[in-house]
N, C-alpha and C positions, 0 to 999 in steps of 0.2 A: 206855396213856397218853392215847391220841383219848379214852376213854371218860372217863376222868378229867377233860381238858378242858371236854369237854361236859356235864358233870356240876358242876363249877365255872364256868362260863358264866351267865350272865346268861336270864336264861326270855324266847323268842321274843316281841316286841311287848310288853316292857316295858318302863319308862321310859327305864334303864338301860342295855337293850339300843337304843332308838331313839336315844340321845346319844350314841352311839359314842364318839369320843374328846374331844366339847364335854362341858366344865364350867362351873358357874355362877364363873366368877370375873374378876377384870381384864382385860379384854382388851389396853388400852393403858396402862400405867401411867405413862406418860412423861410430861413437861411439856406438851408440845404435844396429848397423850391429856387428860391434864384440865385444859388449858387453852381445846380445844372443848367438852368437857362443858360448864364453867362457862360459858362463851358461849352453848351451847342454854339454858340453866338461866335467863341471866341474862336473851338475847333472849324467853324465857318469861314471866317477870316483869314486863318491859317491857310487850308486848304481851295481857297478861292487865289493865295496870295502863287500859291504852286501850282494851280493850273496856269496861271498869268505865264507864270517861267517858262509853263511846257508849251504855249500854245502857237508859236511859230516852229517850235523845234519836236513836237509829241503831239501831234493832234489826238489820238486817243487816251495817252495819259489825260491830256487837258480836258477831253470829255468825262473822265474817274472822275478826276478833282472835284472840276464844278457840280456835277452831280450830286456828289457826296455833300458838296456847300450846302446845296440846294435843299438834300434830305434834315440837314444842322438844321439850317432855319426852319423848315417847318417842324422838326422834334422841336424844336426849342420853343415856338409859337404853341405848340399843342402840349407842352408840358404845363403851362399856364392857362390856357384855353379851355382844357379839357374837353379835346371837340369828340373823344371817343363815346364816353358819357351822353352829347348830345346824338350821337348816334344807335346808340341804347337808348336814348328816350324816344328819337323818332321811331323805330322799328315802334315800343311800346304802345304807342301811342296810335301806330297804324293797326298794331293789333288788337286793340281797344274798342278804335271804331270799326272797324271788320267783324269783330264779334268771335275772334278765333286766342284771346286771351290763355284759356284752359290748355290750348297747346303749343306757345309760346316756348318750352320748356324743350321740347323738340325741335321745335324751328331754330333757337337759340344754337343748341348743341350741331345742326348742322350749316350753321353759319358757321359757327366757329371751325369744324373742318373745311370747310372752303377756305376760309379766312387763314389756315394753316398751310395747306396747302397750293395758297395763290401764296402767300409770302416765302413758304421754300423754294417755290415755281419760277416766282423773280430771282431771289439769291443766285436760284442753280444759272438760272438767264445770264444775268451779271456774271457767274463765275466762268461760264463757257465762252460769253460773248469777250470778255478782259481774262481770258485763261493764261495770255501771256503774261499782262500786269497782276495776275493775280499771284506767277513765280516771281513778282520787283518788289510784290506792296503787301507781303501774306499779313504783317500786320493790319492795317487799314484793311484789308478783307475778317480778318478776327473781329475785328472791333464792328464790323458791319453784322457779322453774326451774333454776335453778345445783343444790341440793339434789336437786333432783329428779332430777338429770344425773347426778350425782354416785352417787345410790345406785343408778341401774340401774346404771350404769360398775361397782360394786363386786358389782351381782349377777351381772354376769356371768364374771368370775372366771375371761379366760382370761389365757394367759400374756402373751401380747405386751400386754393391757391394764394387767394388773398391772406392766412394765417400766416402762408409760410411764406411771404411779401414781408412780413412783418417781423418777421426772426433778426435778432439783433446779433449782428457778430461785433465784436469789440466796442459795443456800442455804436454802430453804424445798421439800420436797417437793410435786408438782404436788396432791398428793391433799389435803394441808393448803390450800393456795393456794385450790381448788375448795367445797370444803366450808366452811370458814370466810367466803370472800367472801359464799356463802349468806346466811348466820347471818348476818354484818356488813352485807348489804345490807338485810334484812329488819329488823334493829335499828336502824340507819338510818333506815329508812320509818317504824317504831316512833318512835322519838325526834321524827322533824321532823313527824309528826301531834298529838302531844302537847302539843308547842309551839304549833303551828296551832291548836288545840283550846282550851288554855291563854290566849292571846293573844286567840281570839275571844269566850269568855267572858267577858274582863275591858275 
């Protein structure tokens, strides 16, 4: 029967065997699942539509914007993809076959301070490298922190994080609350640039 299993089994270090039990499919099919997608999608739009503005007249504003677009669609894609999960499955799965399983639990914890610490590393990056846009845009820099809070808190995926992911304020889960104000504060910053921009043109 083992021989059979292993024989129906998936071939070591292939695709199938690295995605262990992640599939490409919905992750959150709920209202409030594709009610942030459209919010990344939409704050995309916006802020693709502002770099357009700046980009004869601001070439580094115009590089913020599209950036920031660029970051939308892929939160927006991975909010439904849940490509971090399949990243947690590959590591698993590499630890599996390596035979180092038992201290996965170590290795985890100092991924995740990498993983902390490459993402404050960028921020800080971002905030020196656009120090000036970041005294034009402090919103849109806020909403880049919130986001950015946001998905280390979901990378590191322990329990007691994930309860308190789950806390209801007014009936809204904290993790919606966190993520959305992001996206809402950055669209914001989007909006009342535009305006600004719009208004000084004319």
């Amino acid at each position: 029967m083992g021989r059979i299993d292993m024989l129906n089994s998936p071939p070591l270090w292939s695709l199938d065997y690295l995605m262990g039990r992640w599939r490409p499919e919905i992750g959150d099919p709920t209202f409030m699942g594709w009610l942030t997608v459209a919010s990344y999608f939409l704050c995309a739009l916006v802020v693709w539509y502002l770099a357009a503005l700046y980009k004869e007249k601001d070439p580094r504003a115009f590089t913020f914007w599209f950036l920031i677009g660029v970051a939308m669609v892929l939160l927006g894609i991975n909010k439904q993809m849940d490509l971090q999960t399949l990243l947690t499955e590959i590591g698993r799965q590499i630890a599996r076959a390596q035979g180092w399983m038992d201290q996965r639990r170590a290795i985890q914890f100092w991924f995740i301070v990498v993983f902390a610490l490459a993402s404050g590393a960028v921020f800080l990056w971002l905030t020196l490298k656009f120090r000036d846009l970041f005294k034009r845009f402090p919103l849109a820099f806020s909403g880049l922190f919130f986001l950015l809070g946001f998905v280390v808190i979901r990378a590191i995926s322990f329990h007691h994080i994930e309860e308190m992911l789950e806390i209801r304020l007014l009936g809204m889960r904290m993790n919606w609350i966190i993520e959305l104000a992001g996206i809402y504060m950055i669209l914001a910053a989007g909006f009342q640039e535009i305006i600004r921009v719009t208004i000084r043109e004319n």
